[in-house]
C-alpha positions in Angstrom: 69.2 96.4 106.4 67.6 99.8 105.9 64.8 98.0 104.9 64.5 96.1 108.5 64.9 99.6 110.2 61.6 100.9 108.3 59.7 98.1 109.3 60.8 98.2 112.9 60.3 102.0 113.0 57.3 102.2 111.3 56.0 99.7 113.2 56.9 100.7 116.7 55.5 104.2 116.2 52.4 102.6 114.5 51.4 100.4 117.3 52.3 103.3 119.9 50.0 105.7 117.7 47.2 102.4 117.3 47.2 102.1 121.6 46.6 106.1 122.1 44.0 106.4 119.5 42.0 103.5 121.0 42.2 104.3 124.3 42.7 108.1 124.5 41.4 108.7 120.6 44.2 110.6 119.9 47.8 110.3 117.9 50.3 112.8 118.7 51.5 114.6 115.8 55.0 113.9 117.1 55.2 110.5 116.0 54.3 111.2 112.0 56.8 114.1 112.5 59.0 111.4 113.5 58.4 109.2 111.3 58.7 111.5 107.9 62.2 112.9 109.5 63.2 109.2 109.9 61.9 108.5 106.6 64.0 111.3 104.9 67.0 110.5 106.6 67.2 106.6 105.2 66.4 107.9 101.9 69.9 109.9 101.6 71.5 106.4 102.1 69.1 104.5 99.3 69.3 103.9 96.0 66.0 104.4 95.5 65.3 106.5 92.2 64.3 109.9 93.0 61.1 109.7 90.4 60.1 106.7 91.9 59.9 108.2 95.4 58.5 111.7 94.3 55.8 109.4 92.4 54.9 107.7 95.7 54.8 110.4 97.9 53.1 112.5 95.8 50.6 109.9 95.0 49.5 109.4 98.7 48.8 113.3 99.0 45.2 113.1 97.6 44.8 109.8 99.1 45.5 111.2 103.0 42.8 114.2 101.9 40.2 111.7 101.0 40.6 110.0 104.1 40.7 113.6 105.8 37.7 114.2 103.9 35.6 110.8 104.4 35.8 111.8 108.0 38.6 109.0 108.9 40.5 111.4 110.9 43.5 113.6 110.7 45.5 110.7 112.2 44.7 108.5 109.7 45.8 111.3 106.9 49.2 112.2 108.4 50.2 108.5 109.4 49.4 107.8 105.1 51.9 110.6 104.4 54.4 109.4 107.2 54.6 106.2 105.8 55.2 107.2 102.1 58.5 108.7 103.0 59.2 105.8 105.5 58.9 103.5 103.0 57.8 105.0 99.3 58.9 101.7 97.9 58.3 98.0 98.1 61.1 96.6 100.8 62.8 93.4 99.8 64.2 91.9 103.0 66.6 89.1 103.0 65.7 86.3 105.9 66.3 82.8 106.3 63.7 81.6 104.4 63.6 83.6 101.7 62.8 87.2 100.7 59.7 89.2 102.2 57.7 90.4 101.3 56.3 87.1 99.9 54.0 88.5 97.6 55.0 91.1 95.4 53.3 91.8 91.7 54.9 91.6 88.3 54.6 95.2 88.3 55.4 96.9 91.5 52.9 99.5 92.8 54.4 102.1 95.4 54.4 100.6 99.0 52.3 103.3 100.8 49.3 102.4 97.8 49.5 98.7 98.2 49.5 99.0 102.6 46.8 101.2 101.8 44.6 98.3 100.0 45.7 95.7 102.8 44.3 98.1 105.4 41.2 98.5 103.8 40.6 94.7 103.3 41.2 94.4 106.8 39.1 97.2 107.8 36.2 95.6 105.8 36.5 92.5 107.7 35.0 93.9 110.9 31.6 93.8 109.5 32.3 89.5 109.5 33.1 89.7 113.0 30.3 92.0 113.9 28.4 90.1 112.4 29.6 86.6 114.0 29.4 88.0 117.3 25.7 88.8 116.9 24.9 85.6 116.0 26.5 84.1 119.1 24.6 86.4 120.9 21.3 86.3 118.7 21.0 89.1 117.2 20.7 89.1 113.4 18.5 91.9 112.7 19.5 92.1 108.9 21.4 94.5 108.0 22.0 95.8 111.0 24.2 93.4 112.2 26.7 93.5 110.0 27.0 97.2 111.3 26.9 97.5 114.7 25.7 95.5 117.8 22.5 96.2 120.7 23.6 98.1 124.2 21.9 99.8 126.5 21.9 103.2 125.6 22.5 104.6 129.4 25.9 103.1 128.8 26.7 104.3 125.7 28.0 108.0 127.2 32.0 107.6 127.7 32.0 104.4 125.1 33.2 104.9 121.9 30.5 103.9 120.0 27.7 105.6 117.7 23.6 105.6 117.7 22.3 103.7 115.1 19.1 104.5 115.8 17.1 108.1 116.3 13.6 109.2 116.5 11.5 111.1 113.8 8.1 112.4 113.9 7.8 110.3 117.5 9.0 107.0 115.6 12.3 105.0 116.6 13.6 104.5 113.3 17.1 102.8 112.8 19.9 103.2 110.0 22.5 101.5 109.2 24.7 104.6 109.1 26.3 106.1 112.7 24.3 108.8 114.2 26.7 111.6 115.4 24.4 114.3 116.5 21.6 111.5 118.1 21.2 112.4 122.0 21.5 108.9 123.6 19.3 110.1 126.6 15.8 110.1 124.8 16.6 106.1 124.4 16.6 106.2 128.6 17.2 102.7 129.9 16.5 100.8 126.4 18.6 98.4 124.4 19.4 100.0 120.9 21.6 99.5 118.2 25.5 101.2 118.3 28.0 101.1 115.7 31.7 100.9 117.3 34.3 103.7 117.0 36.9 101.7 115.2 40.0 104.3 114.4 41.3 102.9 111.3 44.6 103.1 112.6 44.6 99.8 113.8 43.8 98.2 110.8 46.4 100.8 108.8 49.1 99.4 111.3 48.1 95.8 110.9 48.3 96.5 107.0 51.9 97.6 107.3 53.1 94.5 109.1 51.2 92.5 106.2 52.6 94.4 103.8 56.0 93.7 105.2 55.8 90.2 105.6 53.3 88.6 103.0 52.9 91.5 100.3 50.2 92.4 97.9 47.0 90.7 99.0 44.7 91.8 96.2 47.5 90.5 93.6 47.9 87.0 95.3 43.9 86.7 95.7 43.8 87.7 92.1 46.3 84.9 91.6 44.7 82.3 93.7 41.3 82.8 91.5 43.0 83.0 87.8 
């Protein structure tokens, strides 16, 4: 049961959090504040053992500043921490059909690592679909589409998207890396390359359900192949 409330919490407040970064590009620090004090309550009624937990938690802590560091936002760092003390350990939920998650290793990693992993696999997929929607479109300017996609750079003020193309020594050069500090005006009416604004919140609240539900997708792909 306590188990079910994590995943509902954690979810609700992760989907709230996923809708305001997208559209607003901001997560109130409210919700992780919920979400740890939530977290910390349950644990007084688990059996979880203490090392275990302090092992998790403490574990994430470098993880969030990397993330912090790599430029993935603030966000992104305190929902990692939030969720370790939510859910420090790998649920087992009793349904119908069996127990969830589905997929869980020999040797159990904490939770907040393993929804970390899913999240990145799925934040790795958007290159496949930027790159599918180009090719509907046709545009497959390699590698560039597996990065980004072509608008006109008069709309790109107010969208959340980055340059992916400047000018040096008088020369439009491109890169597959976001240009932050690129003016969009000197493009004037012409069709360049963007990269979009993804927050990774979307895919980190996406990785929880999957967590949840199916488990450990590196172990089961590992599986599959061996």
């Amino acid at each position: 049961m306590l188990d079910v409330l994590r995943f509902v919490i954690g979810m609700a407040l992760l989907v709230y959090a996923s809708y305001t970064d997208f559209k607003y590009r901001e997560a109130r620090n409210e919700l992780w504040i919920i979400m740890g004090a939530v977290g910390i309550v349950l644990l007084l009624y688990s059996d979880y053992p203490p090392p275990a937990v302090f092992f998790s938690v403490m574990l994430m802590l470098p993880i969030a500043f990397v993330v912090l560091v790599a430029g993935m936002g603030g966000a992104d760092a305190k929902a990692l921490i939030a969720i370790s003390l939510l859910a420090p350990l790998f649920p087992h939920i009793d349904t119908a059909v069996g127990e969830l998650p589905l997929w869980v290793a020999p040797v159990e990693f904490p939770f907040p690592l393993t929804v970390f992993i899913n999240s990145l696999l799925l934040f790795l997929a958007i290159p496949v679909a930027l790159f599918v929607r180009n090719a509907i479109r046709g545009d497959l300017a390699l590698p560039y589409c597996f990065f980004g996609c072509r608008m006109q750079a008069s709309d790109i003020p107010g969208s959340y998207v980055w340059p992916m193309e400047y000018i040096e020594d008088g020369r439009r050069k491109k890169s597959i890396l976001p240009k932050r500090d690129v003016d969009p005006a000197v493009f004037g009416d012409e069709v360049i390359w963007v990269t979009p604004k993804v927050p990774f919140l979307i895919p980190l609240t996406a990785g929880y359900a999957i967590s949840f539900l199916l488990g450990d997708l590196v172990y089961q792909v590992v599986s599959v192949l061996t």
